[in-house]
Residue, then its C-alpha position, 0 to 999 in steps of 0.5 A: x622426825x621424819x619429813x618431806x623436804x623440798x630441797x632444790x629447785x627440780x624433779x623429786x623430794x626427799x625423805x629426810x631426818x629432821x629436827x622437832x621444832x621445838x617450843x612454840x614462840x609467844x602468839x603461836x601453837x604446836x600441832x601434831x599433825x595427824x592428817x595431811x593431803x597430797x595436792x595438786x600443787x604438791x605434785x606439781x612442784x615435785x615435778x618442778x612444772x612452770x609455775x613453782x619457782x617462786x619457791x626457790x628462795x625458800x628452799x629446803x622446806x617442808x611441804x604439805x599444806x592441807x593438814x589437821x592435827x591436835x594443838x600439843x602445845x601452845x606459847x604465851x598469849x595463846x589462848x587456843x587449849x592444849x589438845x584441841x582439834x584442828x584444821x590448819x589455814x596455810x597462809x601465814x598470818x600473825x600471832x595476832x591473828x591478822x592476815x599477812x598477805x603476799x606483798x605485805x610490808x610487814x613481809x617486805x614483799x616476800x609470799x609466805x604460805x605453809x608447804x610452799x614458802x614456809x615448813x608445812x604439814x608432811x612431818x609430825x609437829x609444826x609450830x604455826x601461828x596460832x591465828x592459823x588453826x581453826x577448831x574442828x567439830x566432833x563430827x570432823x575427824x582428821x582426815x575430813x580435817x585435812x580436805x578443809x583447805x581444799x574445799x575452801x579453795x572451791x568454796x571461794x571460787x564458788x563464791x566468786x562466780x555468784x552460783x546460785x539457786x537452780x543454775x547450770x554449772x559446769x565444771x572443769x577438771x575432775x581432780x579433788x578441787x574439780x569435785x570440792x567445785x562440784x560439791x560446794x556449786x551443789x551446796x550453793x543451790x545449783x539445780x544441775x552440775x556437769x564435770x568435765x575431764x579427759x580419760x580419768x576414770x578414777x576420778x569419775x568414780x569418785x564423782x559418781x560416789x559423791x552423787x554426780x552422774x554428768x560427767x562429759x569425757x573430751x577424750x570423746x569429743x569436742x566439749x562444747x557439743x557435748x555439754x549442749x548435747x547433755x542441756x538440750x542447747x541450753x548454755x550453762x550460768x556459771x564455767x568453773x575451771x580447775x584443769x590448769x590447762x588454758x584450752x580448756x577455757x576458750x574451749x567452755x565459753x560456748x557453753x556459757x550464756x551471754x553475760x555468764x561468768x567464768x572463774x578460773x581457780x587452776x594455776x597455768x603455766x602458759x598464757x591465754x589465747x582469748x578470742x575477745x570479740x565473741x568474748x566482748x559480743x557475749x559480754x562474758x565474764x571472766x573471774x579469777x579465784x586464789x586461796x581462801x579466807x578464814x569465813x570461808x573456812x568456817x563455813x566449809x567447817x559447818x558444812x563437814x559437820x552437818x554430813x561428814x561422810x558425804x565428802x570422804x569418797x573423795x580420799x581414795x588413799x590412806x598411808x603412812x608419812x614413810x610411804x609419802x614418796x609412793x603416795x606421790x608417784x599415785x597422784x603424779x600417775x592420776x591412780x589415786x584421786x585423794x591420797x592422806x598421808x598420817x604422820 
């Protein structure tokens, strides 16, 4: 079957023949995988930024870890049905169902998650831990199915900053985790949500097709003031950062109420430069929010189905697994906002 394979430390992947993987052990499933994303973190390690060298001991892998299929096949002791629709939680857990986080003994240490430590989804089947899958609604087709993971990832950052009825959000980054922040800040109660990016008209469009019309442009000017200037010097409750880009962090705090709380979701690969007696002054907060657990899943889940069709401007591409490479360079290049790759 054909797969995208991380094969070396480096630029790129590769495109390659590999094997079916065969019957799935006791405690785990087979998926035909039907839908699967390509994440920021995906570009990321193709382009082999700071960051992603933890996955050198693990290489050649498959990557692709926002996916969805249909369960083909399942081991013994499995009680998840042949043909059930699913959505495919990428941290490694066991047959059980029991999460085993980075660090677990029962790991010795290593850090396992599906696309970057452990074959994922850019292939046609998968075998994974049957604790691993959740069902999907009807009203959840597959492709809605693969923006789960990154959904979740918002949701938890959400979740983190204590977002509430009628609080100011802003949100930094407008790539597909800046607008699932968007999206779940709305779904937690949030009376206003302003986006900020730089030069990425794409993904503003997108925005806009979600229902977002406060959209700050630094490309135009110092964030700060135009985010006072859109709230009339007003500061914002809660900061949500997802740009990956430490500046842009220090850059918000005047923005944030005293005792404010800022989550940072991105993954940076330079350190921060805190101003920390205006920070201490304005006992600001700052939160940090990583993965996802399976609640929140199950609540994004419900949110899909409750209205589909509200989340899928966010895919803006669609394309065979045998166009994934190309699929990459129009994430890499910011053409494509949300690219699905179909197995």
């Amino acid at each position: 079957m054909l797969a995208l394979r991380k094969t070396q430390a480096g630029f790129g992947l590769e495109a390659l023949d590999v094997p079916e993987p065969g019957a799935p052990a006791p405690g785990e499933v087979q998926v035909r995988i039907e839908a699967v994303g390509i994440c920021g973190s995906d570009v990321h390690a193709y382009e082999w930024t700071d960051g992603y060298g933890h996955m050198v001991p693990y290489l050649p892998l498959t990557m692709g870890h926002e996916f969805a299929g249909r369960v083909v096949a399942a081991g013994a002791g499995v009680a998840v049905a042949e043909g059930t629709r699913v959505a495919v939680h990428p941290r490694v857990q066991r047959g059980d169902g029991m999460a085993a986080w980075p660090g677990d003994p029962r790991l010795r240490g290593a850090r396992l998650s599906l696309g970057l430590t452990a074959d994922g989804g850019f292939a046609r089947f998968v075998n994974v831990s049957a604790g691993n899958v959740l069902p999907l609604p009807d009203a959840v087709d597959a492709e809605l199915g693969a923006l789960v993971e990154p959904l979740a990832v918002a949701a938890e950052a959400v979740l983190v900053g204590d977002v509430g009825i009628g609080d100011t959000v802003l949100v930094l980054g407008p790539g597909t985790i800046g607008q699932g922040l968007a999206l779940m800040a709305r779904a937690a109660g949030a009376g206003r949500v302003i986006i900020a990016g730089r030069a990425d008209q794409p993904r503003y469009a997108v925005l806009r097709d979600l229902g977002f019309t406060d959209i700050v442009d630094v490309a135009e000017g110092p964030l700060a003031d135009q985010v006072l200037a859109a709230t009339g010097g007003k500061p914002v409750d809660v900061v949500l950062e997802a740009t990956g880009h430490p500046p842009s962090i220090t850059d918000a705090l005047p923005t944030l109420k005293r005792e404010g709380v800022l989550v940072v979701a991105g993954i940076h690969a330079a350190p921060l430069a805190l101003p920390l007696t205006t920070f201490v002054r304005n006992r600001h907060q700052l939160r940090a929010s990583h993965g996802s657990e399976h609640r929140t899943w199950e609540r994004v889940i419900s949110l899909l189905a409750r209205d589909p069709e509200a989340y899928r401007p966010m895919i803006t591409h669609r394309m065979p697994l045998e166009r994934g490479l190309e699929g990459f360079e129009l994430a890499r290049q910011r053409a494509a906002s949300k690219v699905i790759l179909m197995p």
